[in-house]
C-alpha positions, -999 to +999 in steps of 0.1 A: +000+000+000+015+035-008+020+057+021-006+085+025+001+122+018+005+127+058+029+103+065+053+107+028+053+141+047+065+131+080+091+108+062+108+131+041+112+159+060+145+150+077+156+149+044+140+177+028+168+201+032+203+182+027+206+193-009+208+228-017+193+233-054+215+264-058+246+235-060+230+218-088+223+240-115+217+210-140+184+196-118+155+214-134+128+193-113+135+173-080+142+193-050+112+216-049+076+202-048+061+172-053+065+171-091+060+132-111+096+126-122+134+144-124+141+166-146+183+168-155+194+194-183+223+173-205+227+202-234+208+230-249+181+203-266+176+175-243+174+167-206+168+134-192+138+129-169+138+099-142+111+083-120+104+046-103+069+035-090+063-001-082+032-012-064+017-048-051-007-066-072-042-046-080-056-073-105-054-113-102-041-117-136-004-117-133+002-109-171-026-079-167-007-072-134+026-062-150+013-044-179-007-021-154+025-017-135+046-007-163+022+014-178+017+036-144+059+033-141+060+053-177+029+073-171+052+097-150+080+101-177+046+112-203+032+136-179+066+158-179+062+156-215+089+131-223+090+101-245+107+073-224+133+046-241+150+032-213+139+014-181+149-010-155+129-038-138+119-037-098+105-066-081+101-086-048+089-121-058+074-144-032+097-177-035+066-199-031+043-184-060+049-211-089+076-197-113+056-189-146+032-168-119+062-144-113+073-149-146+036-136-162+042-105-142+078-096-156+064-105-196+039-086-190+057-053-181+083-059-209+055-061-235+040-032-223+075-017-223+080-029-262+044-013-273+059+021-255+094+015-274+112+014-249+140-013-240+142-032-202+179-040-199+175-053-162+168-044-130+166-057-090+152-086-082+140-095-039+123-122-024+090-111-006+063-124+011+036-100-011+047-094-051+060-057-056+064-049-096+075-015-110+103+004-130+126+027-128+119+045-165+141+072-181+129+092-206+140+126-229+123+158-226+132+193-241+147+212-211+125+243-217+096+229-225+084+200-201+055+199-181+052+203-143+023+210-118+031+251-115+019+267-145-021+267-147-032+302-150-071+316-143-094+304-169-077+274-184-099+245-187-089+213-169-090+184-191-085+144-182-077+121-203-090+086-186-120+080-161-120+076-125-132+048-101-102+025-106-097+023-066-130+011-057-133-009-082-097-031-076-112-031-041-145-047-049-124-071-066-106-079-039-137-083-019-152-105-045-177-083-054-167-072-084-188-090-120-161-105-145-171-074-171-166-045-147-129-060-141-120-063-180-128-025-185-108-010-157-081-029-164-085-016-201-079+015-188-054+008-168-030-008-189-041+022-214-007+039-222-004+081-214+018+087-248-010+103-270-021+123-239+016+130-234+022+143-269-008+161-271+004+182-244+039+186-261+017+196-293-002+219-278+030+235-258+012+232-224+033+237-191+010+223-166-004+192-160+002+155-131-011+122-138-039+111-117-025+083-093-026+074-054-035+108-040-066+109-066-080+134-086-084+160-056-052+154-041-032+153-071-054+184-082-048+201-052-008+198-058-013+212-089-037+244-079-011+249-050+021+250-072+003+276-094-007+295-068-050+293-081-080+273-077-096+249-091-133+243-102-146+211-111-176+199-125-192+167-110-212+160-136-187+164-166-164+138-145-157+108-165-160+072-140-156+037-151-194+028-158-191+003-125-180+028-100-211+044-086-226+004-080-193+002-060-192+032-045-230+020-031-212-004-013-184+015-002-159-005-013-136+017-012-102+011-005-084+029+027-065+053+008-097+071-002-102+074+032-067+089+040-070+112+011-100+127+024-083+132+056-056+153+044-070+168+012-105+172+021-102+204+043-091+224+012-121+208-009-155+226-007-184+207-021-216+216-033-247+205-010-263+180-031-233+162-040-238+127-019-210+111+006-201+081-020-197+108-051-175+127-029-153+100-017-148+089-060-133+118-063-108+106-034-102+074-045-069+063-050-060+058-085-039+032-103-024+041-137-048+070-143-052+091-168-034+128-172-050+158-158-039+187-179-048+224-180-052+240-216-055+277-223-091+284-231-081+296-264-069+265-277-094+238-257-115+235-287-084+224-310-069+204-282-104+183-280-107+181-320-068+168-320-078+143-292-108+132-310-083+127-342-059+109-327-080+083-306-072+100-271-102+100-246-102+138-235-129+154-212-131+187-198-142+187-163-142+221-150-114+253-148-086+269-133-097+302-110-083+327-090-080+316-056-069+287-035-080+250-033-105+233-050-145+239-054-165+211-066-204+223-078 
């Protein structure tokens, strides 16, 4: 389980101030907020951006298992506008799972690393008692012209590029709740790829934008409002979910991230009255691979949509960037 925003905070902060950026001219992104990946300037043209993310099993299909896991890993090298090539495998492997099992997992993350063109050329292997799968993916991105989470200026539109409800739904699954169909279409999504949304934002020279992980929508909103210094105002009803989520949410099978999310997050989150207990706590769900929240200039939304359309990438606007702080939710 990934450590919630409270405690990652508690964690770090003995660490938080042994590097001085000033010392490292060359480190674009990494020592100030909480950005997806970092960001080192090689020349003039190109800078190389680096992240890992590795995560126990979400899905019972171990082949479905490692393609989720590799797409999230690569997710975070898209979102800063890069086009990975280059990763290496992370894994803790529970001697007494059947070999082919742990082997499924590791297939199943190169594949999805071959679709993304990039090339695994090894990694760390542990023994555990729980599987743990990731990557550590490196990737090349313009040094003046990546994306971070600063950047979003009053009146862009917000836009995300997959649905939500991926939390709850991995939880009712775990329950056994969860009907056979509901499972195939989140993990559709999931082992959905970020590179068109990636290079639409490239396209479109956009600055700001995070991919929609653990912390969920809000909280991962929230980091993105607060680095701009706005606010965000979101929609409920233009929110995209997974057509099973609201059944789930019914039966609050929601997994205890959403829970610590809405601890920490949810005092900066205003809601509307008549938005219900279980809608609220979607939008706190903890994501896995998720889809790229991104905020477009309002003069150029209506291309940006029309390009998506063209290019097969889901796209839906959800609500705006406004003056202000934290997030309002009508």
């Amino acid at each position: 389980m990934k450590l919630n925003a409270e405690t990652l905070a508690q964690v770090l902060r003995p660490v938080q101030n042994l590097f001085d950026p000033r010392s490292f001219p060359d480190l674009l992104v990494g020592l100030g907020g909480p950005e997806d990946a970092a960001v080192w300037r090689l020349d003039s043209t190109r800078a190389l951006a680096v992240t890992t993310d590795f995560f126990t099993p979400v899905v019972d299909d171990p082949y479905d298992y490692g393609q989720i896991a590799a797409a999230n890993s690569l997710s975070d090298i898209y979102v800063m506008g890069g086009q990975p090539f280059l990763a290496l495998n992370v894994a803790a492997l529970p001697p007494d799972l059947p070999a082919e099992v742990n082997g499924e997992s590791l297939r199943g993350g190169a594949e999805k690393c071959r679709q993304a063109g990039v090339v695994i050329v090894g990694g760390h292997t542990v023994q555990d008692k729980e599987p743990k799968y990731g990557l550590v993916a490196l990737g090349f991105v313009h040094p003046e012209k990546y994306l971070s989470k600063g950047g979003a200026r009053a009146d862009d539109a917000l836009i995300l590029t997959k649905p939500l409800g991926f939390g709850v739904t991995t939880t009712a699954l775990k329950q056994q709740k969860a009907d056979p169909a509901d499972v195939e279409e989140m993990v559709g999504w999931m082992k959905r790829l970020n590179d068109k949304a990636g290079a639409l934002a490239m396209e479109f020279g956009l600055r700001s934008g995070t991919d929609v992980t653990g912390f969920s929508l809000l909280g991962h909103g929230l980091e993105m409002a607060e680095a701009s210094g706005v606010g965000f105002r979101l929609e409920m009803e233009k929110i995209p979910f997974v057509s099973c989520a609201q059944k789930y949410a019914e039966m609050w099978a929601f997994p205890s991230g959403a829970a610590d999310n809405c601890l920490y997050f949810g005092p900066r989150v205003r809601f509307a009255s008549e938005i219900s207990e279980e809608k609220q706590m979607l939008l706190f769900d903890p994501q896995t691979s998720g889809g790229l929240l991104l905020a477009v200039p309002r003069s150029e939304t209506g291309a940006f949509l029309e390009r998506a359309r063209e290019t097969g990438q889901p796209a839906w606007p959800i609500g705006e960037v406004v003056e202000g702080a934290g997030i309002d939710v009508v």
